[in-house]
C-alpha positions as CSV (number, residue, x, y, z in Angstrom):
1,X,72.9,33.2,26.9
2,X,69.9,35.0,27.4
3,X,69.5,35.8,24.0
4,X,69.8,31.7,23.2
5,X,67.1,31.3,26.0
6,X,64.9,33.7,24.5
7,X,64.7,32.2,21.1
8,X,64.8,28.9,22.2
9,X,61.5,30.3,24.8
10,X,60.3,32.2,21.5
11,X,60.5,28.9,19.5
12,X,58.9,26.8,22.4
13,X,55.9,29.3,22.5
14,X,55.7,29.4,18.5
15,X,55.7,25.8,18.6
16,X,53.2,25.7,21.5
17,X,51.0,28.4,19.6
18,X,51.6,26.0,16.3
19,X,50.2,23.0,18.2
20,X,47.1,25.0,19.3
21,X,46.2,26.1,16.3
22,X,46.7,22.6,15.0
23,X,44.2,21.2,17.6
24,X,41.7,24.0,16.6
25,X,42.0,23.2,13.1
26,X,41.3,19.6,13.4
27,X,38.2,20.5,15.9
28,X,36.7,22.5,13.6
29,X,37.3,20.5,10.5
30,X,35.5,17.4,12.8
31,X,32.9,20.1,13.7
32,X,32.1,20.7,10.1
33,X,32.3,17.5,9.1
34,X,29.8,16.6,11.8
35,X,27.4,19.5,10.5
36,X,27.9,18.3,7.0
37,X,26.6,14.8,7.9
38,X,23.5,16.2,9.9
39,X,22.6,18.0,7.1
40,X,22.9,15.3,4.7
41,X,21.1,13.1,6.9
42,X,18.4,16.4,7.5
43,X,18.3,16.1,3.9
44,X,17.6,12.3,3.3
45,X,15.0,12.4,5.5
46,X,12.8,15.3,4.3
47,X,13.5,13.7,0.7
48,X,11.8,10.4,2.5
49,X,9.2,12.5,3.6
50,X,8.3,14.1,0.9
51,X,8.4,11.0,-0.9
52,X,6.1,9.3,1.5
53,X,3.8,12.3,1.7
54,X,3.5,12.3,-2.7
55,X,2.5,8.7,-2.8
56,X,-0.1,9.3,-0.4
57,X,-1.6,12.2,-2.2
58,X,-1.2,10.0,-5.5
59,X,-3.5,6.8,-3.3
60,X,-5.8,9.9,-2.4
61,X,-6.1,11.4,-6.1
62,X,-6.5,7.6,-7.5
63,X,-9.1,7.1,-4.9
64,X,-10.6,10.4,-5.8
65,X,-10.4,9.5,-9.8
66,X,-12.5,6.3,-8.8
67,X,-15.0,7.4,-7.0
68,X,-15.8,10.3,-9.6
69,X,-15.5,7.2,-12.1
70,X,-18.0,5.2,-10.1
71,X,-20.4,8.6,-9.7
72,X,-19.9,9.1,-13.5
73,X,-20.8,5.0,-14.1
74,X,-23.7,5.4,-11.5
75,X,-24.8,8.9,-13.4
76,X,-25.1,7.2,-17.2
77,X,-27.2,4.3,-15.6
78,X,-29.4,6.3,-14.3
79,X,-30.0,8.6,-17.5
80,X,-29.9,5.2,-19.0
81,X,-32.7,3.9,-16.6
82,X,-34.1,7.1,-16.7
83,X,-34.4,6.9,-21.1
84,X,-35.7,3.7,-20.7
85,X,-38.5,4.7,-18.7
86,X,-39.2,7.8,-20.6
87,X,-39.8,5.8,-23.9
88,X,-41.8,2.9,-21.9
89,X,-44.5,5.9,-21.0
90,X,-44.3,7.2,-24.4
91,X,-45.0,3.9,-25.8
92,X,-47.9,3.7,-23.2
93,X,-49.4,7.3,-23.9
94,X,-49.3,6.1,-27.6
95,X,-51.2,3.0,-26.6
96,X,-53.8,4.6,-24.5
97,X,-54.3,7.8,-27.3
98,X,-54.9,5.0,-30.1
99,X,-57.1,3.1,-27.8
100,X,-58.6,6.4,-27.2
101,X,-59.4,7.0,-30.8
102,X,-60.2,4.0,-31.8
103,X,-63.3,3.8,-28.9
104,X,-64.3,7.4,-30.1
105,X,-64.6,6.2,-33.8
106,X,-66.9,3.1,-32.9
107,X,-68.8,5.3,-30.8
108,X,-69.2,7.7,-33.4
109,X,-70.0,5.0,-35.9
């Protein structure tokens, strides 16, 4: 009988040991799985935040691109204003040196 009680205590302990391991199992497969959803949640969010932090450096290059376009607008006026002006003294100096010469010939005359 004793060796009937020691299998049957053998198979209890085996199936006690089996149940264990059964347990541990599942924990760590709920463990994992919990880890696996951090990290895909770990990894939605950084892919918001890069997202978020790109379309404000876009805003701030567009803003960037207008202001140089503005600068560049401002920069042609001015050479435009600037031409303008250089031609109206030229026209002037002309005016004044024919003038000139004019008054030097009927004084000469």
């Amino acid at each position: 009988m004793t060796e009937n009680n020691n299998e049957t205590a053998v198979a209890q302990a085996l199936g006690q040991l089996t149940g264990e391991l059964r347990v541990m199992h599942q924990s760590l497969t709920a463990a994992i799985e919990a880890i696996r959803a951090d990290l895909h949640r770990s990894e939605d969010a950084t892919r918001e935040q890069m997202a978020q932090m790109e379309s404000r450096l876009m805003k701030h290059i567009d803003d960037m691109g207008s202001r140089v376009g503005a600068l560049e607008a401002a920069d042609k006026s001015q050479a435009v204003d600037i031409a303008k002006n250089g031609a109206l003294g030229g026209l002037v100096s002309g005016v004044i040196t024919a003038v000139t010469i004019e008054l030097i010939k009927r004084q000469m005359h």
